[in-house]
Every structure is written in C-alpha cells, then in structure tokens.
N, C-alpha and C positions, 0 to 999 in steps of 0.2 A: 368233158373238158379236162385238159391235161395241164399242168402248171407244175415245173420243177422246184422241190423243195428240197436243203441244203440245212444239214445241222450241227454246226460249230462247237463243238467242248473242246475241254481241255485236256483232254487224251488223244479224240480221234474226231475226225469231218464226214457225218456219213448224204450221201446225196442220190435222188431217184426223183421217177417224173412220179407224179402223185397224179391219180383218177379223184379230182375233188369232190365228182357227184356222189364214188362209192366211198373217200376216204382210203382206199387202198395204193398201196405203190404198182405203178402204172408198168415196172420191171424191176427184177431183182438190186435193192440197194448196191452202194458199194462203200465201200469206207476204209480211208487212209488215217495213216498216223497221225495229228495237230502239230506243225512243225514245232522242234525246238533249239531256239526259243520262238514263243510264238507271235514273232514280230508283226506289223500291219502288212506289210509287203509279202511276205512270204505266205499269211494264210491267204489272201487275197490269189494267190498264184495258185496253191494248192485247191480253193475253192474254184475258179476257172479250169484245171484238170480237170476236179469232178464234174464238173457241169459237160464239160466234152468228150469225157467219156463215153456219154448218151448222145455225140452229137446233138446237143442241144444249144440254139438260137433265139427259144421265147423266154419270157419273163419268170422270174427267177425269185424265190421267196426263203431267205438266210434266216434263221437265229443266231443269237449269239449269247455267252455267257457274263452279260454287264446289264446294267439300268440302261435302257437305251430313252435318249430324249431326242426330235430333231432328226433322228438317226445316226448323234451322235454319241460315244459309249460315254458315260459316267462315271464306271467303276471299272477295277479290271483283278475281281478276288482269284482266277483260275486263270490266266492269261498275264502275256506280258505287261507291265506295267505304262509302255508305251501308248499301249491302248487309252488311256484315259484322256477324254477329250478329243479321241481323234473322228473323224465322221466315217463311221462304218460302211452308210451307203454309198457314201460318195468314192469309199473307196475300194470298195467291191465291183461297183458301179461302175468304174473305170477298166474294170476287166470283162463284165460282163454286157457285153453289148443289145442284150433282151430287156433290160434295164432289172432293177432290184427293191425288192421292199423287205423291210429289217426289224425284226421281234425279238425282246426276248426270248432265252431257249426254252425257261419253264411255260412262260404265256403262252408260247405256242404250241407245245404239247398238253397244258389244259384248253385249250382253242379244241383241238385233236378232240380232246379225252369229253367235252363237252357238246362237241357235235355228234360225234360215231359211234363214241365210247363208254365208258363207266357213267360218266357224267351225263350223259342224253337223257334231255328231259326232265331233270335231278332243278328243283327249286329252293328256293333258302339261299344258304350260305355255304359254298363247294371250297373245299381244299387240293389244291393236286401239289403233291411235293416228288419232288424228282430226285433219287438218290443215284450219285455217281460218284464223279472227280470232286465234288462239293455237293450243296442241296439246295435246289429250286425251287421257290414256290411261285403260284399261281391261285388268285383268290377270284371267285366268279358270287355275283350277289345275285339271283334269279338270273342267271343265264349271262349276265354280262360281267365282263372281266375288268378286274380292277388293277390295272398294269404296274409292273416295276415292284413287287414286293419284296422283299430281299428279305425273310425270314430266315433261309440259313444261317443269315448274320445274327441271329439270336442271342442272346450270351447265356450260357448253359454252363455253370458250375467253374465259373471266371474265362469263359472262349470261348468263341462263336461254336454254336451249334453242328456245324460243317466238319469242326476240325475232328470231333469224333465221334460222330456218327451217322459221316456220309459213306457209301462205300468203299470209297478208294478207304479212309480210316479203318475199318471195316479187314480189308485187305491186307490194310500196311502193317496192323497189330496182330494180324492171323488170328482175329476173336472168334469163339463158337458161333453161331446164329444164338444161340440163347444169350449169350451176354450181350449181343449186338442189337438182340429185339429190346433187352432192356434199357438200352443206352436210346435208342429208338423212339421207346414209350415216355421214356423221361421227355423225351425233345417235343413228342404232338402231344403232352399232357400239357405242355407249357404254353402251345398253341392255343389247346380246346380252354384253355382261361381266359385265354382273351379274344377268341375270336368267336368262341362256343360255333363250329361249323354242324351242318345235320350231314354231312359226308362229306370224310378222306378219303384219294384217290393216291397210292403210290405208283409211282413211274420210276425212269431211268432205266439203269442198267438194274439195280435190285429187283425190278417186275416180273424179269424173266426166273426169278429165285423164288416167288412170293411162296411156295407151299411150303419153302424152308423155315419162315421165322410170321408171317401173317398172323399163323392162330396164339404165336407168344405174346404178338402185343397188348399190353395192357390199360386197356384206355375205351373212356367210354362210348366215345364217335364209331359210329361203324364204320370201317375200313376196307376199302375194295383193291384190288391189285388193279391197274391200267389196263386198258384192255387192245391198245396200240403195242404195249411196253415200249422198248425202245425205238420204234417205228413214227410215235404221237409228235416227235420233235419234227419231222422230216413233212409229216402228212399235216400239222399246224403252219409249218413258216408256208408251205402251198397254200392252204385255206388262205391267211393273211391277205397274202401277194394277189389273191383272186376277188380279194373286195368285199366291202358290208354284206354281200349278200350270203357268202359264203361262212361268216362269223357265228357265234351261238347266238340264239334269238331266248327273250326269258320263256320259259313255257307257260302257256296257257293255265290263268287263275280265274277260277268263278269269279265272276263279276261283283264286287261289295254292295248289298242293301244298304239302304238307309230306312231308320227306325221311323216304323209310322210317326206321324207329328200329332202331340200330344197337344187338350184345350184344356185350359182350367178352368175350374166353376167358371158360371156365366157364360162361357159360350166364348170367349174370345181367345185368342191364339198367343203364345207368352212371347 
C-alpha cells in the first residue's frame, strides 16, 4: 500500500509516495526550497506542486515544524510567524484534494525511526532528536509516542538549545565536528537528567554525517544514528495518514507473575 508523505522544514519541502508495508519511498524524493517568507498560502502552494509532481490524487500525510493540536500549529520557532494558530490541515487540505493528515516533523520521523528503524522493537524510554534548521524531539515510552515535545526549546546556557546546537548553528558558526559534538553532549546530557532514556536516536540532516562527530559524543545513553536519516520525516507523516494500524506498537514484555500468596501461622490467609 502506497500513501504520499510530505515533510515541511524550514529550509526545504521534501515529498515521495512512501511503500508503508516496507517503510521505503515508493520513488525517488524530490525536494524544493521552503518558500521565503514562509507564509501559510505560499507553502500550502508549494506543498500541492510537490504532491503533483508524482501525479498524485490519494491521501496525503504532511509534517510540519510547530506543536500541532486539532491540526492547528501552536508555535511557529522555524517558520513564519503567521503560522501560529492558523489550521494546517485545513489549509493544506484546501489544496489537496486526497484529503490530509498533519504530524509533527520530529514525531513522525520517530514514528519512521520506531517502526523500520533504529528504534524497532527498542522498549523503555526512546529519544529521537532531529538536527537541522532547529532540533526536534520525539519521546516514545514502550513503543508509543508521547506527542508535541519541544525539547529543542531547552535553555542551555541562557538560549534555547536550538540556537547552537542545531545544525544550521552548526553551519552558520563554521564549528569543527569536535566542538559541535561537544556543544551537542552538553544539550542530551541535560536531556538524560531528566528523562534518563535507555536509547537516543539522532536524525535530520546531521544523520547523513553521523561518522563525523557520533563517536565524540559524551554522554551516557547509547546513541544510534537514524537509520531513515533524512528520509524518516517523509516515510512517518505516510505511516500517520495510514492509521493506528500502521503506528509503533509497544513491543512484546514477559507477562508479570505475581508472588505465591503467603499464610501465616494457623493456616489462615492475612
């Protein structure tokens, strides 16, 4: 089964029909610039290109970079401002006539990264953070997803964790991988204090880097690269749009005993 999936940053709009059964893109992506500025009207136009680019008429599965509630945005830290409070689906939804269903962009690349990928079968407490134009998180507790986290927004040394050391940060200061891993380690040390995960998953655009700066970081979580990388955004907002059934399931735990039941003297039961 085939379901086009569509994923919204705030650089570029990359979109492909996704194979939900194998999690692979179903044809080579394609990906345009994020218009600027990235008014509701104009992505909304640009996301209808891509979709017809594939000729494509079915149902149609978007991220995007805000808190989404309702399928209305909440925030808008990598996008125009306008965005806030405006209804994504409904106005996507007006261009795409397959109709639309609307994810977060990190929730659906941990969606990705929990069905196909690093994550598969991974129980506990999962991290996937997505470094790009900002940083994404997605928090999964035995298999299901605990939506809308906005850890990027952390405050890390008086400013959101985002502002330097996401990759575009990354980019913009022209840092080593070595100083960048450590600006990095700082940010998921701050993480594993309060969320103590048993596995981080990095995504984004950095996944495609991960042998550059992965073995620098320092921190106690084991740490895996994506194993979608940039692809998990595109192959999640499909899974979504395709229904519970296609979502991460918790995995399979031994069944808990209960302790033989104890008599005290006499014979009777307390």
């Amino acid at each position: 089964m085939q379901v086009f999936g569509v994923d919204i940053g705030g650089t570029g709009i990359k979109g492909a029909p996704v194979d939900i059964d194998e999690g692979t893109l179903a044809a080579p992506r394609i990906r345009v610039p994020t218009p600027q500025p990235s008014l509701p009207g104009a992505i909304a136009k640009t996301v209808a290109d891509v979709v017809d680019h594939f000729g494509w008429t079915g149902p149609v599965g978007a991220t995007f970079p805000a808190v989404l509630k309702d399928g209305i945005a909440k925030t808008a830290a990598n996008v125009d401002p306008s965005w806030v409070d405006t209804d994504l689906a409904a106005t996507l939804g007006a261009v795409l006539p397959g109709g639309v269903t609307v994810i977060n962009d990190a929730d659906a690349a941990g969606i990705a990264e929990m069905t196909f990928g690093a994550g598969r079968d991974v129980g506990g407490v999962v991290l996937m953070t997505t470094f790009g134009t900002g940083i994404g998180t997605a928090l999964f507790l035995h298999g299901q997803l605990l939506a809308n986290t906005e850890f990027g927004h952390l405050e890390i040394g008086g400013s959101a964790a985002e502002a330097s050391a996401s990759e575009a940060a990354r980019e913009r200061e022209d840092l080593s991988w070595e100083k960048w891993a450590k600006r990095v380690s700082r940010y998921l040390s701050a993480l594993e204090a309060l969320l103590w995960p048993d596995l981080i998953i990095i995504g984004g655009g950095a996944s495609r880097k991960a042998d550059r700066f992965l073995d620098r970081l320092e921190i106690r979580t084991k740490v895996v690269p994506a194993q979608l990388q940039n692809n998990a955004g595109i192959v999640g907002a499909a899974l979504f749009a395709a229904g519970d059934q296609a979502r991460p399931k918790a995995p399979a735990r031994a069944p808990r005993r209960r302790p033989p039941a104890t008599r005290p003297p006499g014979g009777r039961r307390p």
